[in-house]
DRENPAPA-709032 format. One record per residue: x, y, z of N, C-alpha, C, CB in turn. Coordinates in steps of 0.02 Angstrom, whole numbers, plus 50000, padded with zeros to 5 digits. Glycine has a CB too. Example, Ala and Ser with C-alpha at 12.3 -4.5 7.8 and 13.67 -1.06 7.14 Angstrom:
<sites>
506604971650390506154977550390506604983550390505654977650452/506424988850354506844994750357506455000250394507044997050286/
</sites>
This chain:
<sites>
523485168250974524135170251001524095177551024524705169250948/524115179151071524165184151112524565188751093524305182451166/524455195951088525215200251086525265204751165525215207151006/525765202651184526115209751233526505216251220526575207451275/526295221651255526875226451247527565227251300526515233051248/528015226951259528355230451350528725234751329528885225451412/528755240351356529115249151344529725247551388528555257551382/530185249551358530825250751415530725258651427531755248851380/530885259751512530625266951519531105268451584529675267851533/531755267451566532205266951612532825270451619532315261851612/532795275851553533245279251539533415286451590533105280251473/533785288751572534035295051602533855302851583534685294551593/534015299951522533865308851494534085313451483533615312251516/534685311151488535365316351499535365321451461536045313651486/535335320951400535525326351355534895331651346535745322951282/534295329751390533645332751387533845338751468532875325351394/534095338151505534545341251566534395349751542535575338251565/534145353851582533965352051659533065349751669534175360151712/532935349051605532095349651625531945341351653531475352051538/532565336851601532495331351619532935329451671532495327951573/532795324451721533435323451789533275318951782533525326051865/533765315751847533915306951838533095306051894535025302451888/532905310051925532095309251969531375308851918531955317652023/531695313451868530995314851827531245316151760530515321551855/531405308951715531745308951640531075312051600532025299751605/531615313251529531145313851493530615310951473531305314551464/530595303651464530075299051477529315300751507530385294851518/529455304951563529065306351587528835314351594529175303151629/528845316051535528645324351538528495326251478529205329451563/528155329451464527755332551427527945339151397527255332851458/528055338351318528375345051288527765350551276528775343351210/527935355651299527355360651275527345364451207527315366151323/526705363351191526815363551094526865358151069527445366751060/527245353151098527115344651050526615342851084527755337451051/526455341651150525985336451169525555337651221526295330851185/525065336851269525135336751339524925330551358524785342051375/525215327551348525355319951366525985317551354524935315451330/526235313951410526925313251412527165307651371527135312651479/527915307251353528045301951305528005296251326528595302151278/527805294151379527955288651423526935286651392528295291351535/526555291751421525965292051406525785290651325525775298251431/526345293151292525895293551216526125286751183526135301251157/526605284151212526725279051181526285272351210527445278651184/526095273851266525435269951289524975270451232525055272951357/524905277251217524245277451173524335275851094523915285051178/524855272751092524755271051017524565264351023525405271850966/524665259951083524125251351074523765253351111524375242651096/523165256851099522605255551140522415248451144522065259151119/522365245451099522025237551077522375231151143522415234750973/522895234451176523355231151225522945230251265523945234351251/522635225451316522475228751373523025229251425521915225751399/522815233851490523355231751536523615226551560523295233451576/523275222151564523555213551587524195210751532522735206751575/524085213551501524715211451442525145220251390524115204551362/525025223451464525595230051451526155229251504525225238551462/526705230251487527325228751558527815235051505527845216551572/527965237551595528305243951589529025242551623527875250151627/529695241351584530325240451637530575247151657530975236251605/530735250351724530965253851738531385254151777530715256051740/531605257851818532085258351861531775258651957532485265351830/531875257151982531645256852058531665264752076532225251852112/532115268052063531935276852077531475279852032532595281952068/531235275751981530435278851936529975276351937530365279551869/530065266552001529445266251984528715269651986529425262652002/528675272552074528285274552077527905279352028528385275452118/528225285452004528155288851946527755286551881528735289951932/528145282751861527765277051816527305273751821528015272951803/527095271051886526425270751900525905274651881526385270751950/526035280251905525595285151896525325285751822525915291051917/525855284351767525785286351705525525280851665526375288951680/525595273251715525575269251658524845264751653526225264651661/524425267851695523805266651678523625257951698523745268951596/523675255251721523535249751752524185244651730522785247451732/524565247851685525215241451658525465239251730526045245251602/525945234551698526285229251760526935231951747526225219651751/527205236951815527955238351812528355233451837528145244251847/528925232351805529575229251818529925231851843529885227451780/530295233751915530635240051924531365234551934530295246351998/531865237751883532565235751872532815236551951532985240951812/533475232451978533535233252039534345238152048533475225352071/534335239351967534915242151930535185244551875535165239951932/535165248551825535265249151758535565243451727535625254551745/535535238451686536065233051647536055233151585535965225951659/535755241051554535645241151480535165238051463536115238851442/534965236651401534535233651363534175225151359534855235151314/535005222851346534955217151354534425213651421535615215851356/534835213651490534405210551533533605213251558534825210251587/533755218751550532705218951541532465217851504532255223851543/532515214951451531945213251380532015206051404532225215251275/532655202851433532585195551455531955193651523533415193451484/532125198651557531825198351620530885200051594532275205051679/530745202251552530145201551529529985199551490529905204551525/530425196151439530165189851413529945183151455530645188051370/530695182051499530195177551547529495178551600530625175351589/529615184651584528735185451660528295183551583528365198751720/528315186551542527735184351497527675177151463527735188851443/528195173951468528065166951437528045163151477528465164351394/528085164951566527865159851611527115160551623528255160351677/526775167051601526025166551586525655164051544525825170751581/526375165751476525905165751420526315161251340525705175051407/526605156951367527025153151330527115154751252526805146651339/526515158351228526425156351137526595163951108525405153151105/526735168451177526395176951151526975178951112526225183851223/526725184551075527165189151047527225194851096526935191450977/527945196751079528185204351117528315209351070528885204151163/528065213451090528185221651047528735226351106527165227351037/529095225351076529715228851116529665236651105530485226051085/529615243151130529605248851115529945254351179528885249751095/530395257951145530675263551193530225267751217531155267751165/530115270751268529765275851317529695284751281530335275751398/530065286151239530225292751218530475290451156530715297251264/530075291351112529885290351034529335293851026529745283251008/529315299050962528705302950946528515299750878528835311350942/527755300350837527775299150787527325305250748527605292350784/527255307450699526705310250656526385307850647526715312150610/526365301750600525875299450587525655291550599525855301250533/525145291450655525145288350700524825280050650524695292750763/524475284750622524095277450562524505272950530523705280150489/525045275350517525505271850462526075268150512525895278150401/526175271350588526385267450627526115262150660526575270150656/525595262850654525165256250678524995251750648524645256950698/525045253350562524945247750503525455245850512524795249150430/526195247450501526695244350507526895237650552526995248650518/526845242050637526815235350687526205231650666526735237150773/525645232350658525225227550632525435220250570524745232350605/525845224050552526105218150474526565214750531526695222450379/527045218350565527695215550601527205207850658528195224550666/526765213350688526565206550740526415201450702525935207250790/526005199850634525675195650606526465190350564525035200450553/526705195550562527255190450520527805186250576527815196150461/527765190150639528255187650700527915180950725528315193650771/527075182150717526555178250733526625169850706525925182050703/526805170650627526935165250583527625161550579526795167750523/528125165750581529115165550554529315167750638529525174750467/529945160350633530565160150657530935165850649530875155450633/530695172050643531055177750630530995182250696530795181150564/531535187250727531615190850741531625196650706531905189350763/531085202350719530955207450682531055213550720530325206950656/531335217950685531415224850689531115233250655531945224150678/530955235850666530555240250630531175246650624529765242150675/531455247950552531825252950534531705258750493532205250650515/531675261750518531645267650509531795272750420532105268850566/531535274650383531755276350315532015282050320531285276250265/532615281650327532985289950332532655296450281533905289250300/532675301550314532405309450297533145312050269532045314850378/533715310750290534095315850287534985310750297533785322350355/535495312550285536035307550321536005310850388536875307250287/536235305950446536115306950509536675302150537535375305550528/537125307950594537485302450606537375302250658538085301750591/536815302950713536645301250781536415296050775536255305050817/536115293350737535745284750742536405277850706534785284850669/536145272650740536205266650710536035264050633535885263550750/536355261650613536095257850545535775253750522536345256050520/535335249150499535185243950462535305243650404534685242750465/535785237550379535925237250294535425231650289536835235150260/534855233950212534495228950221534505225250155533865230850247/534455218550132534475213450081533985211050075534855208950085/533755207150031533105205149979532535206250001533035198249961/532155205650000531275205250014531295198550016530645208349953/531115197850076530895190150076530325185450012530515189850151/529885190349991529625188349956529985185349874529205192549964/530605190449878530995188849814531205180149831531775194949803/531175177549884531435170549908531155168149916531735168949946/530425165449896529995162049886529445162749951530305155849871/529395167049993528875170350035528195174150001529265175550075/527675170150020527035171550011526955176550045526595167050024/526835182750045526405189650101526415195850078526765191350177/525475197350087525575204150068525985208550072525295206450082/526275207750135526635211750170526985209350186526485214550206/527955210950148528455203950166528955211150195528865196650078/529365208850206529875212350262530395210050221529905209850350/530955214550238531745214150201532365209550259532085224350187/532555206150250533245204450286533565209450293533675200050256/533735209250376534355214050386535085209650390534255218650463/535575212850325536095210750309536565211750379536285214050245/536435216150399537055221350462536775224550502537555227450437/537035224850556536845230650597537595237350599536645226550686/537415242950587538015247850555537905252350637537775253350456/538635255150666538595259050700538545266750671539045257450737/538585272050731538415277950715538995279650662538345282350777/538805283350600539415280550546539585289950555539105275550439/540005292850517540275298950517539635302150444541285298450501/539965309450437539405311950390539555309550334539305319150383/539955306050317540255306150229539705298250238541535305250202/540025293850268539635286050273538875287250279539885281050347/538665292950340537925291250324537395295750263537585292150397/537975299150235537765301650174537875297450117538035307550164/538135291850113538145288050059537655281850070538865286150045/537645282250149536985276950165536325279550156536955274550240/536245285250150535505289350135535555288550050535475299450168/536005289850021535995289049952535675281349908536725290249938/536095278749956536065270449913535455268949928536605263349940/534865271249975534175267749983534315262350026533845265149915/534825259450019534695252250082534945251850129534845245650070/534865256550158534835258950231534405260250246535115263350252/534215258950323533875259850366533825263550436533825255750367/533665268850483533925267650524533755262650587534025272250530/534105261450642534005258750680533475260450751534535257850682/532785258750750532525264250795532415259650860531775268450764/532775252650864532585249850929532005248450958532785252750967/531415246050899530735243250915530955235150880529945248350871/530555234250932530555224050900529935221350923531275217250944/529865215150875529425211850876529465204950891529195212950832/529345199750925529495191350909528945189250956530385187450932/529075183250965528915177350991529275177151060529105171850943/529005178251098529275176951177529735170351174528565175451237/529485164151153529765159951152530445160251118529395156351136/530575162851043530995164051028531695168751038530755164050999/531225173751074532005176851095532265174951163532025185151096/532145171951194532355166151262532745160451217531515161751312/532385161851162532985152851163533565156951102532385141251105/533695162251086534045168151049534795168051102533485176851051/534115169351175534545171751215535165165451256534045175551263/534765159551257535245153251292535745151651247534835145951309/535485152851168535915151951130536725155651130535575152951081/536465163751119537115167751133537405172451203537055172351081/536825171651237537065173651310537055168851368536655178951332/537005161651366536895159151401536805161251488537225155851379/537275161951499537475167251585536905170051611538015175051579/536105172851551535735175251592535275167951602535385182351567/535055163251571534685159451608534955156451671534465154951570/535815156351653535885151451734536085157551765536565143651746/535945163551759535925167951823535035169151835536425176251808/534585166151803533635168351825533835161451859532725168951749/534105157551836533965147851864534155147751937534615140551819/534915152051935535155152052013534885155252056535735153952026/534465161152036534185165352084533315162552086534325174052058/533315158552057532435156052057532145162452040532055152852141/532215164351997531895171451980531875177652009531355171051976/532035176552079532065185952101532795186352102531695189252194/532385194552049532895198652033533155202052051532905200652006/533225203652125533745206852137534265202152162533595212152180/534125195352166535025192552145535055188852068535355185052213/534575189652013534905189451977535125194051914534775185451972/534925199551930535185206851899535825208251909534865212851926/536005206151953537125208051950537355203051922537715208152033/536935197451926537425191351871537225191451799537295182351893/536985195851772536655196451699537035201251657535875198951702/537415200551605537885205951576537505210551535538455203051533/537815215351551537535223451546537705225051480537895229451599/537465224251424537315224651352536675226051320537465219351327/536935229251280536345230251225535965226451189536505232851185/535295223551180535075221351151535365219151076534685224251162/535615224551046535785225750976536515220350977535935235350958/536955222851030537655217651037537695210951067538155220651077/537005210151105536985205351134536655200051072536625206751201/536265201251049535635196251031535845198850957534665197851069/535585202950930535385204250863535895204650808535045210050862/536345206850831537055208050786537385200550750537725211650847/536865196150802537075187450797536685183450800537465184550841/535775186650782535365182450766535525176950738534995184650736/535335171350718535105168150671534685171650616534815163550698/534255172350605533625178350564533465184150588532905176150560/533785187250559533345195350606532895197850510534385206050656/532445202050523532055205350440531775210850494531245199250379/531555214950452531395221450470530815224350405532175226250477/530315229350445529875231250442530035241550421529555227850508/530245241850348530465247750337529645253250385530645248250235/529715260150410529385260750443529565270750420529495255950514/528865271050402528675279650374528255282350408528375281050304/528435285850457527875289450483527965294350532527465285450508/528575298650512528675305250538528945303750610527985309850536/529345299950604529695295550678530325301250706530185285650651/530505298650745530755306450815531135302150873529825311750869/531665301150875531885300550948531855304350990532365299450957/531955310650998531955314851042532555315251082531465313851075/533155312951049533885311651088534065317851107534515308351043/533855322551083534165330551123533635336351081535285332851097/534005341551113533385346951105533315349051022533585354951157/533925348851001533885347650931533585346050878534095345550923/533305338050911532765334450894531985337150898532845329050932/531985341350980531435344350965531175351550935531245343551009/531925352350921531725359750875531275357250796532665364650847/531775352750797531275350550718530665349950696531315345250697/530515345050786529675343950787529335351450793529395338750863/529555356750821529065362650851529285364650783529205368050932/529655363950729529625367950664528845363650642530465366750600/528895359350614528455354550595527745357750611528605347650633/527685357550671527005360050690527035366650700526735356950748/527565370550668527075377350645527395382050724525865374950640/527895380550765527965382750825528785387250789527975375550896/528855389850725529615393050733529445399950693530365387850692/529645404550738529755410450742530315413250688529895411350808/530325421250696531025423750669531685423550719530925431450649/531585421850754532105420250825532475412150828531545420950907/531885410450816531915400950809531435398250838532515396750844/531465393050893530775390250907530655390450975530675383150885/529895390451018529965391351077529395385951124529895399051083/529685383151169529205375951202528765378851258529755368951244/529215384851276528815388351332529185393551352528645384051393/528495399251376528755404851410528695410251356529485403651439/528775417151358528815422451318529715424351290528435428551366/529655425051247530395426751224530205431751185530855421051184/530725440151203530885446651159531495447151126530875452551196/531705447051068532355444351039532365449950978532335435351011/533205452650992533215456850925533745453750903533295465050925/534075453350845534525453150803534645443950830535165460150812/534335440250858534335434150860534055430250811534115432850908/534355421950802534095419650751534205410150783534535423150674/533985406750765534095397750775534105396550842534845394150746/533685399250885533485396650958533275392450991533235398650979/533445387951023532915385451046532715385551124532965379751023/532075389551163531985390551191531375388351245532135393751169/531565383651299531055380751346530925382951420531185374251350/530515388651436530815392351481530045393951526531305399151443/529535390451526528865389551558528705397451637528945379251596/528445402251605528295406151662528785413551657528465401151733/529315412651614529605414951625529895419751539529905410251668/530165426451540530155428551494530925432451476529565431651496/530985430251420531745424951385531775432651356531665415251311/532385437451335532545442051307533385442151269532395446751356/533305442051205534005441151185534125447151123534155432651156/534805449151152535005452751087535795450751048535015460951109/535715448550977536275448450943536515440850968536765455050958/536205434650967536595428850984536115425750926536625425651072/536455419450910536145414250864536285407950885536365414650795/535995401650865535965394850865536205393650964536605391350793/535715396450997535745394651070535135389551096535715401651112/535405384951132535035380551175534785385151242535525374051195/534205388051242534165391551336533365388851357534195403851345/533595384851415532995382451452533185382851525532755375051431/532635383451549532495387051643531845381451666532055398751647/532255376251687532055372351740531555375351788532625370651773/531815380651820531635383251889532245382751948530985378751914/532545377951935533115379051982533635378451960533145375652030/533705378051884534435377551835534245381551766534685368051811/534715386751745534565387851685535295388451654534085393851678/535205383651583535445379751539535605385051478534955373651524/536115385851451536155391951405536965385851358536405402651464/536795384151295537105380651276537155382451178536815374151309/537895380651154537685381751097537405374751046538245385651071/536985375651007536685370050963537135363550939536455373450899/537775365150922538095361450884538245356950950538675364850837/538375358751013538605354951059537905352451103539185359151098/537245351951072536815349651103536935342751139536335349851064/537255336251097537465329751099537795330451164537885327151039/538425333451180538695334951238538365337751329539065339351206/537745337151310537575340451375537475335151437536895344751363/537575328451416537715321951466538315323951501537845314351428/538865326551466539755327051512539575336351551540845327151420/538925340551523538785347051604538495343451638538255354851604/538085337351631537585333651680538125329351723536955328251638/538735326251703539145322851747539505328551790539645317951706/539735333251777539895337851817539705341051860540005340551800/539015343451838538285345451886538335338851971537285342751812/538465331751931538245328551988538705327952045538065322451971/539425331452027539745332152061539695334152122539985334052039/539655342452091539575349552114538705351352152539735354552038/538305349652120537735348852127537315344652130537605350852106/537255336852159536945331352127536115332252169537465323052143/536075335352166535215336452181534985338952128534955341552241/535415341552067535005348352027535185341751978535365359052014/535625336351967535525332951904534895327551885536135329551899/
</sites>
């Protein structure tokens, strides 16, 4: 039984603005000090074992080309439209099970970092082998560091093995899927241990999540049926949902694959201040991705500013990054918010978003 990958790599990037634009997301760029290989790139490189004939990249028609470039012989899907989650994981489940009827899919986002790359690869390794065997829809969740109320939840129940499951390596039932909860809820969900978070990697059976999908979305097979498969007429008849609301929230079986290994969305710059602490990149100022920074009486910075040399006196907890043709000067707490300067920008400026 075969495994495939397919990366969704179709996002925007918004809150990554101005380095990231809707031409050149974060997905596709490279932090200086975390990497020089882009996230789009590094997440290639955690299945080497893939070959390209069975790597598929969904993106957007204004990245395919781009993505080409990055994705190393994979097979792009270029969306003929954003529809969320839901209809591209459909739209490549069917290209792969009209090749490959029996395969497993490894579902993975485009901009995800990890530390430690070993223990992420043992993990999906248990996930493919058990998706390989079980009627299960699997998810890989995340073991909270801290309460966090930017992520999703998983409440998770028994070990399968407590239910009469043979495996070294057994996986927990997910009881719920929990939205982004406030600080008091996801501090009592970090407490209790059975929580998870939600990091939007999956695992199954091609076959199975097609028939997941006729089950609770019906509308997209008889919108691939009516269009005989090309998608650009059947991408407007396919409802624009999330994977998570569409399919999973109403599995039949969903279990999950608790998952340790220094994991990272990278949802805003925030996120990557943590990582440049981690590796040793934070100063008495705060932390810096690029460029020279002279700072007196400053403190909690975070600064991405390539070529160019950053001077502050007497400010704390600032977001300042210099594009080259936008510079971004924001305070920390309102990092989350920098999608509603990017809707405004596109107003006023829609070349610079």
């Amino acid at each position: 039984m075969a495994t495939h990958l397919v990366v969704m790599a179709g996002g925007s990037g918004t809150r990554f603005w101005p380095r990231s634009t809707l031409r050149r997301p974060k997905q596709l760029l490279a932090f200086e000090g975390l990497s020089e290989r882009t996230l789009l790139q590094q997440t290639l490189d955690r299945f080497e074992t893939v070959p390209a004939s069975r790597r598929w990249i969904v993106t957007t028609e204004l990245l395919g080309d781009a993505v080409v470039e990055q994705a190393e012989g994979a097979q792009v899907l270029r969306e003929p439209q954003g529809r969320n989650t839901a209809p591209c994981i459909y739209w490549a489940a069917q290209e792969i099970a009209q090749r490959d009827p029996h395969a497993v899919m490894m579902v993975m986002p485009s901009d995800h970092m990890m530390k430690d790359l070993g223990a992420f690869q043992a993990t999906v390794e248990q996930a493919v082998a058990w998706a390989a065997e079980h009627d299960d829809l699997v998810t890989l969740g995340i073991r909270p560091s801290r309460p966090e109320t930017g992520y999703g939840y998983l409440r998770t129940g028994a070990s399968l093995e407590a239910r009469g499951e043979r495996s070294e390596h057994s996986p927990l039932r997910v009881e719920a899927f929990v939205e982004k909860p406030d600080f008091a809820r996801a501090d009592q969900f970090f407490r209790s241990g059975q929580y998870l978070w939600n990091g939007g990697m999956f695992v199954w059976k091609a076959s199975l999540i097609l028939a997941e999908f006729d089950r609770l979305m019906p509308e997209m097979r008889r919108a691939w049926e009516s269009s005989q498969g090309r998608i650009s007429e059947a991408y407007p008849l396919m409802t624009a949902t999330s994977i998570d609301f569409g399919i999973m929230e109403k599995a039949r079986s969903v279990v999950t694959f608790p998952l340790d290994c220094g994991w990272d969305d990278l949802g805003s710059w925030t996120s990557v201040e943590l990582l440049a602490r981690e590796r040793g990149r934070e100063q008495d100022w705060g932390v810096g991705l690029g460029g020279e920074v002279v700072s007196v009486a400053s403190s909690g910075l975070v600064v991405d500013a390539p070529g160019r040399v950053v001077a502050t006196l007497g400010v704390d907890d600032l977001i300042i990054v210099d594009s080259g043709k936008v510079l971004l000067v924001a305070t920390k707490s309102r990092a989350q918010e920098i999608k509603s300067l990017v809707d405004a920008v596109k107003v006023s400026r829609p070349e610079l978003a």
